[in-house]
C-alpha positions in Angstrom: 47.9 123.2 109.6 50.7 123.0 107.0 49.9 123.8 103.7 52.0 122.6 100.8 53.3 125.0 98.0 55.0 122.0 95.6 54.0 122.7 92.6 53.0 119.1 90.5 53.3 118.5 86.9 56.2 118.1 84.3 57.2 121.6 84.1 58.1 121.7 87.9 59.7 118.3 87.7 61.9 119.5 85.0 63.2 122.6 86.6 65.3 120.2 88.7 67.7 118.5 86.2 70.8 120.6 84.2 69.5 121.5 80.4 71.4 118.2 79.1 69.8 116.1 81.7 66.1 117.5 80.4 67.1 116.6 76.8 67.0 113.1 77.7 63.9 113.1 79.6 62.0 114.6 78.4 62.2 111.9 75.0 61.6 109.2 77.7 58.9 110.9 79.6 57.0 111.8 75.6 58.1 107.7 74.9 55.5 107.0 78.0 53.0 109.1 77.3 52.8 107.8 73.7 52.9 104.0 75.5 50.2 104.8 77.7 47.9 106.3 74.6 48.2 103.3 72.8 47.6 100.6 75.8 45.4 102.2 78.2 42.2 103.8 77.5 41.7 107.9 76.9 44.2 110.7 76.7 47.2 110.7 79.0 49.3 113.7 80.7 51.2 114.1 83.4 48.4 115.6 85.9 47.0 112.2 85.2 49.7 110.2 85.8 49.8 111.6 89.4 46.3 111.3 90.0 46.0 107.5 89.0 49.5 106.5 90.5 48.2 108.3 93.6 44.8 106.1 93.4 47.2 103.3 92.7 48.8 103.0 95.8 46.4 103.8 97.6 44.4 100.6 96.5 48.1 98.8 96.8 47.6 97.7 93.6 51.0 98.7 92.3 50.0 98.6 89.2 52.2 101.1 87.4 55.3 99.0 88.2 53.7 96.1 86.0 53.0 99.0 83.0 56.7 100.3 83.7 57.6 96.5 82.9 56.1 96.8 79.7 57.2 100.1 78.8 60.7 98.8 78.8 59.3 96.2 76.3 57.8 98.4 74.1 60.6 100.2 73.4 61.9 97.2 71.8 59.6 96.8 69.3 59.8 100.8 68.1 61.5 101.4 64.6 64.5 103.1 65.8 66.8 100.3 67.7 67.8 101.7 71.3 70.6 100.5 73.1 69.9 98.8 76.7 71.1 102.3 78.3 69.4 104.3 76.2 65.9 102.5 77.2 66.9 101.8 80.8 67.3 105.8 81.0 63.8 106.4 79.6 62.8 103.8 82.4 64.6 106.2 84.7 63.1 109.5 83.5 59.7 108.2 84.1 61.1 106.6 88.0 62.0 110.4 88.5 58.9 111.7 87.5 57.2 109.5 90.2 59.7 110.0 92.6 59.2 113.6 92.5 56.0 113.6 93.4 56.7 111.5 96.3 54.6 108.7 94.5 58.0 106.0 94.3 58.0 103.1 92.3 58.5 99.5 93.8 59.5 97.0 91.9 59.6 93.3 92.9 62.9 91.4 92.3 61.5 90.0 89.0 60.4 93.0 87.7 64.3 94.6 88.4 65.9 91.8 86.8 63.8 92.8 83.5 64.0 96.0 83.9 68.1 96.3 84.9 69.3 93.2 83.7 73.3 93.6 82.8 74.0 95.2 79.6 77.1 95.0 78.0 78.8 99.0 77.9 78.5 99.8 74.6 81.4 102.3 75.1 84.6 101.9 76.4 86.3 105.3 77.6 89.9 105.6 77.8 92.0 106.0 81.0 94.1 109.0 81.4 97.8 108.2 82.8 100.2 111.0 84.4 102.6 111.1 81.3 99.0 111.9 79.0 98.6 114.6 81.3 101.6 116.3 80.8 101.7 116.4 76.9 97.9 117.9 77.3 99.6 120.5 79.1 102.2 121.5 77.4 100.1 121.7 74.1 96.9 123.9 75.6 95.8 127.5 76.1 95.6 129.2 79.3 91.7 128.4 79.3 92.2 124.4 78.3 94.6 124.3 81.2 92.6 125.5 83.9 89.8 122.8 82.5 92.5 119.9 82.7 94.4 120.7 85.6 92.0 121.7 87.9 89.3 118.9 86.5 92.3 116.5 87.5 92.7 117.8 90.5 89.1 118.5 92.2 88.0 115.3 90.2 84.1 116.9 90.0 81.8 116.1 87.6 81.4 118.4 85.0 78.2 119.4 85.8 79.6 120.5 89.3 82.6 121.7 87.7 81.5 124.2 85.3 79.5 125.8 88.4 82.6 126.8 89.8 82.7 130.9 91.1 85.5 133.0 91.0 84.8 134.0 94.6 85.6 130.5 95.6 88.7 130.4 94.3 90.0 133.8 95.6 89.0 133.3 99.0 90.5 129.6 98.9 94.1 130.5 96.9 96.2 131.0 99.9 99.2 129.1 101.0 101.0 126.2 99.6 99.2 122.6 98.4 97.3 120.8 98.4 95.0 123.7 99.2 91.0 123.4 100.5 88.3 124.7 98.4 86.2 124.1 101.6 82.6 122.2 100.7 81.0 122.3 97.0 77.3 121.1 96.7 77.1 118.3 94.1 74.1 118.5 92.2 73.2 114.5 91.0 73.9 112.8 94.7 73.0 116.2 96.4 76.1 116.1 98.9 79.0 118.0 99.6 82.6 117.5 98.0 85.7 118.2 99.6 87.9 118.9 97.1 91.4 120.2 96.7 94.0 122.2 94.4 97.4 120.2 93.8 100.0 122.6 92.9 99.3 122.1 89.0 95.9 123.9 89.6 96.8 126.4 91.8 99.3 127.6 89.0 96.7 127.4 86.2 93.9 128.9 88.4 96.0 132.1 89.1 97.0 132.9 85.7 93.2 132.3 84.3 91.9 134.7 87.1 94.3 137.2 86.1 93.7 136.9 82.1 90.2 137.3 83.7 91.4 140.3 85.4 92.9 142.3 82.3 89.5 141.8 80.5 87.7 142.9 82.4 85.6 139.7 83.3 86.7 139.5 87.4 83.5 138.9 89.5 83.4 136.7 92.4 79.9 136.2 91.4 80.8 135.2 88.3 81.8 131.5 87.0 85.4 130.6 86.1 84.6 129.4 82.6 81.2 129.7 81.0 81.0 126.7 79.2 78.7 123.8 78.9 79.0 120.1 80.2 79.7 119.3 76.2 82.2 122.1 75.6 84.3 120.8 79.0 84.1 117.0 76.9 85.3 118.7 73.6 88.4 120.6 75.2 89.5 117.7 76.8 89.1 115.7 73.2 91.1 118.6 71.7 94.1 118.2 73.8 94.1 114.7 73.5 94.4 115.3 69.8 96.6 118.0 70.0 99.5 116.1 71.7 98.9 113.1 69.7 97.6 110.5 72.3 96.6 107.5 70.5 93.4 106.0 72.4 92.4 103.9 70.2 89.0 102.6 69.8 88.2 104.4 73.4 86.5 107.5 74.2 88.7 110.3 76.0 86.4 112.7 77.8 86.1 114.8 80.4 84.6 112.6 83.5 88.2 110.2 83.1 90.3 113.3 85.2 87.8 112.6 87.9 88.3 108.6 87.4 92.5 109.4 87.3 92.0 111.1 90.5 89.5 108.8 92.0 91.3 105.6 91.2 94.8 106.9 93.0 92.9 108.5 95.9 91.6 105.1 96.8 95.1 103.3 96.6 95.8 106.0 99.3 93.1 106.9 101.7 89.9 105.2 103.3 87.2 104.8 101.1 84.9 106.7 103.0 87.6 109.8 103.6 88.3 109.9 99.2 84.6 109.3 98.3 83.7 112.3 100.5 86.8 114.7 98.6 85.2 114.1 95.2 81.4 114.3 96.4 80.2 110.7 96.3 77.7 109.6 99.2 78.9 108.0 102.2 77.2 107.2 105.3 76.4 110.3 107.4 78.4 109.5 110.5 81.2 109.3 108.3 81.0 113.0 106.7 84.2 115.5 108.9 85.7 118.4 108.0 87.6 119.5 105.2 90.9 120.8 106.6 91.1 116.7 108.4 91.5 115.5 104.5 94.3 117.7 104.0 97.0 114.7 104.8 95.4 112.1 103.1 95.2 114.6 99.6 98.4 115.0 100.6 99.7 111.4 100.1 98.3 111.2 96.8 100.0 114.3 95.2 103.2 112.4 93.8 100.8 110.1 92.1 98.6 113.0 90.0 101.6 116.5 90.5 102.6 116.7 87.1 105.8 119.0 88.3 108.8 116.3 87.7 110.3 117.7 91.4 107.1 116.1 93.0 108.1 112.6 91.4 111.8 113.2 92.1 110.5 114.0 96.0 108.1 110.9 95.8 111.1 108.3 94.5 113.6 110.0 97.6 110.3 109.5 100.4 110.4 106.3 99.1 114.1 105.6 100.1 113.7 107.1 103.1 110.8 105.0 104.2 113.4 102.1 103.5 116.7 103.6 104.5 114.5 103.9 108.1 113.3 100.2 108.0 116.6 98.9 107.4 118.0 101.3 109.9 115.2 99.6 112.1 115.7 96.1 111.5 119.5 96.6 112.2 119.0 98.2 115.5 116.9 95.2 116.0 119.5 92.9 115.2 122.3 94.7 117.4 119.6 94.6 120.1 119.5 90.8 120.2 123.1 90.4 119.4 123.7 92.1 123.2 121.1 90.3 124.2 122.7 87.0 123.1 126.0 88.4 124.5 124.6 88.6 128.0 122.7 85.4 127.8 126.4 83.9 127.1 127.7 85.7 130.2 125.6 84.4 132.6 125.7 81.1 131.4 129.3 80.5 131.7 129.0 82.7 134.8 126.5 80.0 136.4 128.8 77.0 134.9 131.6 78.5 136.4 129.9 78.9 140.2 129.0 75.5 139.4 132.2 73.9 138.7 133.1 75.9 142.2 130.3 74.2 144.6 131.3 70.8 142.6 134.5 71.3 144.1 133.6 72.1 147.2 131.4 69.0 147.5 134.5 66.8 146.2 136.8 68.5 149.2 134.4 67.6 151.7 133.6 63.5 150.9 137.8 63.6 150.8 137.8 65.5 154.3 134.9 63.2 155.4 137.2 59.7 154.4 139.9 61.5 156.4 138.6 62.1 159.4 136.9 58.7 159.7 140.6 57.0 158.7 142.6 59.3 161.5 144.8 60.2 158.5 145.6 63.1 156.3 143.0 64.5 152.9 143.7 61.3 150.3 143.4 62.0 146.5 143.4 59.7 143.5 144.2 56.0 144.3 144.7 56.7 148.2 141.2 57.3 148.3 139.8 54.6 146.2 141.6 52.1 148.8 140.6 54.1 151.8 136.9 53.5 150.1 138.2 49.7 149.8 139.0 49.7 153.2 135.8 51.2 154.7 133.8 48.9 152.4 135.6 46.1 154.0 135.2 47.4 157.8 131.8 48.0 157.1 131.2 44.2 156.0 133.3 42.5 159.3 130.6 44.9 161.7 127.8 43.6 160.0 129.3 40.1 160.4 130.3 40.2 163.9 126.4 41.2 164.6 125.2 38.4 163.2 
């Protein structure tokens, strides 16, 4: 018999989110118990959550999608105003909770059209373009450009990103870009990421490794930067500010390298093949391995290199790619001009044989005439009145039979 060591409760179901992550749930998970106080009868916790939900669906009563309904309502009415995301992820901490504890929620379609009806964003976040890229360069520390350049060119979420060991880099920086970083566990979907370094990345990765080095601080065991999800958000705000990108009313933060990369991967590759370099899920029997991405990273690097040679090679593949179609359409052309050419030829080849059996065929009636007459080949008006004449002959035989 199996026996079962999960653990339940909402210590254990917290261990299994990143520290920001439990901020926010455990506010929406306090939010429900405070809900439950007031509406249902005795003191609420989260061993008796599980132990009613359990009873719940065992009844099939579903009742706890009805009270999850008017938790989302509630939250309306409390003295602080939440935004629609900020209540639709307290709706979502308690789903996890449940969902944990293999005890998932099921909503009808009435209940999700309450529950995650669309709200309008109430941010807008600004979208990074390759020339913004550059001036961040140019204006930040060794550190700030390993967090740019690399975040552009992995395009993993922060989370994923800061997780990074210096181990994986080292045994990953050979050879020329893009370069593999083989697979990288992504921990909100839970599936691997493909990712690779452009040639911007390898360069920043290799000096921060050795600044690294000369303090001391190299250990493949060790992270690459020991930061936090925030701090990643705030270097990339810095830079924005330090080379004096106006973004307006939008928010520049760190997730918009992966957005840069993931919008240009798609104008490139399969949506399947970019989804699975970044770590987004796909359908299983679509997952393959790392080193087959190479060529499609590949056709995205003059789109995200921020070396100018990389654009200069892009513009000249560019040309070539229509240098070779014109070259291809003219061979084309020459093709059906012979083509033509011979057609021509054995036309006037055929009209000329022609005009030769016609000739023959003329020779022969005149020889014919001839020989009936007793007298020599006739041409022109000689043989219109030998024709006269046999018309004539031919009339008097007919008459002399009657």
């Amino acid at each position: 018999m199996l026996i079962s060591n999960n653990s339940i409760g909402k210590e254990e179901w917290l261990k299994s989110f990143s520290k920001s992550s439990v901020k926010v749930y455990v506010v929406g998970y306090e939010k429900f118990i405070m809900f439950m106080n007031q509406t249902e009868n005795g003191d609420w916790n989260d061993k008796r959550l599980v132990k009613e939900r359990e009873t719940d669906l065992q009844q099939r009563n579903y009742a706890f999608e009805g009270k999850i309904v008017e938790f989302y309502q509630w939250l309306n009415n409390l003295p602080e105003k939440l935004s629609d995301n900020s209540k639709k992820t307290y709706v979502g901490s308690i789903r996890s909770f449940f969902a944990f504890h293999r005890l998932d929620l099921k909503f009808t379609k009435q209940q999700r059209n309450i529950l995650y009806k669309h709200a309008r964003p109430a941010r807008k976040y600004y979208e990074f373009m390759l020339d913004d890229l550059r001036k961040m360069s140019q204006v930040a520390s060794p550190k700030e450009r390993y967090v740019l350049l690399v975040g552009k060119s992995l395009g993993l979420r922060a989370s994923d990103f800061i997780r990074l060991k210096q181990g994986t880099f080292e045994a990953h920086l050979k050879g020329e870009a893009p370069m593999s970083l083989g697979e990288i566990y992504t921990k909100k979907e839970g599936v691997k990421a493909s990712p690779f370094l452009d040639e911007d990345a390898i360069e920043a990765s290799k000096i921060w490794l050795r600044i690294l080095e000369s303090k001391g601080k190299r250990d493949p065991e060790a992270r690459m930067v020991s930061i936090s999800e925030q701090e990643v958000d705030l270097i990339t705000k810095k830079l924005v500010k330090k080379a004096r990108i106006n973004t307006g009313n939008e928010i520049a933060r760190f997730h918009q390298l992966r957005v840069f990369l993931c919008t240009r991967l798609s104008s490139v590759t399969s949506e399947s093949r970019w989804k699975q370099i970044v770590g987004k899920t796909i359908q299983e029997g679509s997952y393959i391995k790392p080193f087959l991405l190479k060529n499609d990273y590949a056709k995205v690097l003059p789109l995200t290199t921020l070396k100018e040679e990389r654009v200069a090679e892009h513009k000249v593949n560019e040309l070539k790619e229509e240098i070779k179609t014109l070259k291809e359409r003219e061979n084309t052309s020459q093709s059906e001009i012979t083509t033509m050419k011979e057609k021509m030829q054995n036309l006037e080849k055929q009209f000329n044989e022609l005009k030769e059996e016609m000739k023959k065929l003329e020779w022969r009636q005149y020889y014919s005439l001839s020989e009936a007459f007793g007298t020599k080949i006739v041409r022109g008006k000689d043989a219109e009145r030998v024709l006269e004449e046999l018309e004539e002959s031919i009339e008097q035989s007919e008459n002399e039979e009657t």
